[in-house]
C-alpha positions as CSV (number, residue, x, y, z in Angstrom):
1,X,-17.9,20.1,52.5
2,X,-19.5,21.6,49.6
3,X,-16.6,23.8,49.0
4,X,-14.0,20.6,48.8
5,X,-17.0,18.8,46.4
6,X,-16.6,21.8,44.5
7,X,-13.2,21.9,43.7
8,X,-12.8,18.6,43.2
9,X,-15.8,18.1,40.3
10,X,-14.3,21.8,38.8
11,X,-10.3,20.4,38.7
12,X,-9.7,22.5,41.8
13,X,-6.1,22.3,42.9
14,X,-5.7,18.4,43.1
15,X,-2.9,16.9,41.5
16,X,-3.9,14.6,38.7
17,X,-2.3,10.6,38.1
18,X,0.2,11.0,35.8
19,X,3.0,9.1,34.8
20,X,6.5,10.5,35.3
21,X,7.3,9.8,32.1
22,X,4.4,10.3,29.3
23,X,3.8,8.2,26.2
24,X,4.0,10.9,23.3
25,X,2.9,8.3,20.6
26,X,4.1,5.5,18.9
27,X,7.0,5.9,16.8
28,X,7.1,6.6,13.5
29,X,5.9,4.1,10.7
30,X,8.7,3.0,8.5
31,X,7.5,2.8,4.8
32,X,9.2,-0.3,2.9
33,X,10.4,-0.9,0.1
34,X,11.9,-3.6,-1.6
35,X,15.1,-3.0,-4.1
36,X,15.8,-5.4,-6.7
37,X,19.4,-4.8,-7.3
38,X,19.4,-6.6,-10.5
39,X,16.6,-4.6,-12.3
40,X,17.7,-1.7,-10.0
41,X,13.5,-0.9,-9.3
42,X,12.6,0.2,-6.3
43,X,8.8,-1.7,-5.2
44,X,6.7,-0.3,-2.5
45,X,6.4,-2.8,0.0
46,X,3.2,-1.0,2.4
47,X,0.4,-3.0,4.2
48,X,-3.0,-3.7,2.8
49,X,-5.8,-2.6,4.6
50,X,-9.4,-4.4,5.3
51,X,-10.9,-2.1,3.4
52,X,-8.6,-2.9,0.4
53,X,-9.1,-5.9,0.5
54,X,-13.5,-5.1,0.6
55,X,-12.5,-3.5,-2.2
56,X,-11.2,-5.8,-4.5
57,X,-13.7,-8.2,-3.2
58,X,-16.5,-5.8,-4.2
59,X,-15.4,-4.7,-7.2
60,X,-14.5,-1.0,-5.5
61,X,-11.6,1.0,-5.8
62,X,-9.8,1.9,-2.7
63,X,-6.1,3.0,-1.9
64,X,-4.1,-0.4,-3.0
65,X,-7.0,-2.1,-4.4
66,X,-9.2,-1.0,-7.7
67,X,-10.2,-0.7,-11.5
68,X,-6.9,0.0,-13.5
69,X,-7.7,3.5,-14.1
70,X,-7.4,4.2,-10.3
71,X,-4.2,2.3,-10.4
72,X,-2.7,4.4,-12.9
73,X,-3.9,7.5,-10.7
74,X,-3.0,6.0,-7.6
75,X,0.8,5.3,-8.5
76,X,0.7,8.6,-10.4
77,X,0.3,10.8,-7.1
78,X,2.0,8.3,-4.7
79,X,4.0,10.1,-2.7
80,X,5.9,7.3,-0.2
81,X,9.4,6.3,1.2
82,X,10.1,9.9,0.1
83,X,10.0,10.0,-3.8
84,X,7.0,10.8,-6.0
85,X,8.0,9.4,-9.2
86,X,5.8,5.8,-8.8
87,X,4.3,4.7,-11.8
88,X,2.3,1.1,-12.5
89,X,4.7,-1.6,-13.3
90,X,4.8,-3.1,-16.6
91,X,3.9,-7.0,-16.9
92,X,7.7,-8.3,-17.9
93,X,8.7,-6.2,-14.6
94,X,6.1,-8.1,-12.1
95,X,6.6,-10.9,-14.1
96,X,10.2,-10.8,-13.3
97,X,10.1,-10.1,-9.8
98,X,8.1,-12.6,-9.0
99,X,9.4,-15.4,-11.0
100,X,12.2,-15.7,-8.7
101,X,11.6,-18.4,-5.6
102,X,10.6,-16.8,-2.2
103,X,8.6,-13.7,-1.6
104,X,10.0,-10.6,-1.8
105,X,7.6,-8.6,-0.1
106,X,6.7,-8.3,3.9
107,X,3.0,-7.6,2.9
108,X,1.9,-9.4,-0.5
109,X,-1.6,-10.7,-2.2
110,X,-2.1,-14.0,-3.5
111,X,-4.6,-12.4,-5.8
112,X,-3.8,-10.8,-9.1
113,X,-2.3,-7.4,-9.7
114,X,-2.3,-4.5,-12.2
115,X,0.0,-4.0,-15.0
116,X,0.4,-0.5,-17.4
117,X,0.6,-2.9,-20.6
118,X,-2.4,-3.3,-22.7
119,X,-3.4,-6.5,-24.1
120,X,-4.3,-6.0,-28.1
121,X,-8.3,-6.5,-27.0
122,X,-8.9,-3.7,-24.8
123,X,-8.0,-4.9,-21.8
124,X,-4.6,-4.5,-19.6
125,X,-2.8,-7.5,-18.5
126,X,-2.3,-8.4,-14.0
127,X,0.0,-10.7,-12.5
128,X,-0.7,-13.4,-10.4
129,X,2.5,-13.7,-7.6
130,X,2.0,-17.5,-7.3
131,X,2.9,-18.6,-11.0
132,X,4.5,-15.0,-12.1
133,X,1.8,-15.4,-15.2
134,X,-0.1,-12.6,-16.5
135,X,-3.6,-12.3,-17.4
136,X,-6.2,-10.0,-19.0
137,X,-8.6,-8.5,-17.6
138,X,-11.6,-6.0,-18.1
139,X,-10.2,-2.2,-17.1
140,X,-13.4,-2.1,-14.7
141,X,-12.4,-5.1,-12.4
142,X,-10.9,-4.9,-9.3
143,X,-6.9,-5.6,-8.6
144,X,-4.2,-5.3,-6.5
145,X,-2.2,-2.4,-6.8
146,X,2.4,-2.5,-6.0
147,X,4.2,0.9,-7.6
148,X,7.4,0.9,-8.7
149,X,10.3,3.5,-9.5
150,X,13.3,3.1,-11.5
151,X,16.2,3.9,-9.2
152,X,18.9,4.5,-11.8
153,X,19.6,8.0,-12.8
């Protein structure tokens, strides 16, 4: 009796429950995008994340949420959908994309988002999706982040 109690707390040789078939994981994320055929930019089109969106509530910078220096940086080394060339849009570019009726995007913000054009105060103009308007706003506040890419060679 002891003998079968220890083999069975040390493994011993009983076979364990296993499926016949095993779950390696779940398959592999697709990253969007979103391709304006008109402007011919390609828009990244990923999920925000909770604690995005407690950054841009707190002022904090965080993957797709942050000051517009982290913006810059974040688009700079974005390395997604396979390409590495993401930049910040410009303000005519989010203003044009959403101007148009109906939302482009599978995972959007109805909050404002960072531009790379300067206002002539110091401050860089965002986009707010709902009314396509832009507005300025301090460098050190908190945004929304979307990169794009230029798909035209």
């Amino acid at each position: 009796m002891l003998l079968a109690a220890s083999l069975a707390i040390a493994g011993g040789n009983f076979a364990p429950n296993v499926p016949a078939v095993a779950e390696i994981g779940s398959p592999c994320q697709v990253e969007k995008v979103y391709v304006d055929s008109d402007s011919k930019l390609m828009w990244q089109d990923a999920p925000y994340t909770d604690a995005e969106d407690g950054a841009y509530a707190r002022e904090q910078s965080i993957g797709k949420a942050g000051n517009w220096g982290h913006a810059v940086n974040y688009c700079r080394s974005l390395n997604y959908a396979g390409y590495t060339d993401w930049r910040l849009p410009t303000a005519d570019e989010l203003q044009e994309i959403h101007y148009h009726e109906g939302q482009h995007f599978t995972y959007f913000r109805d909050k404002d988002f960072w531009t790379s054009t300067p206002t002539t105060d110091g401050k860089y103009y965002v986009v707010y999706p709902a009314d396509a308007y832009k507005y300025k706003r301090s460098k050190r506040q908190s945004n929304y982040i979307r990169c794009v890419r230029c798909t035209k060679k």
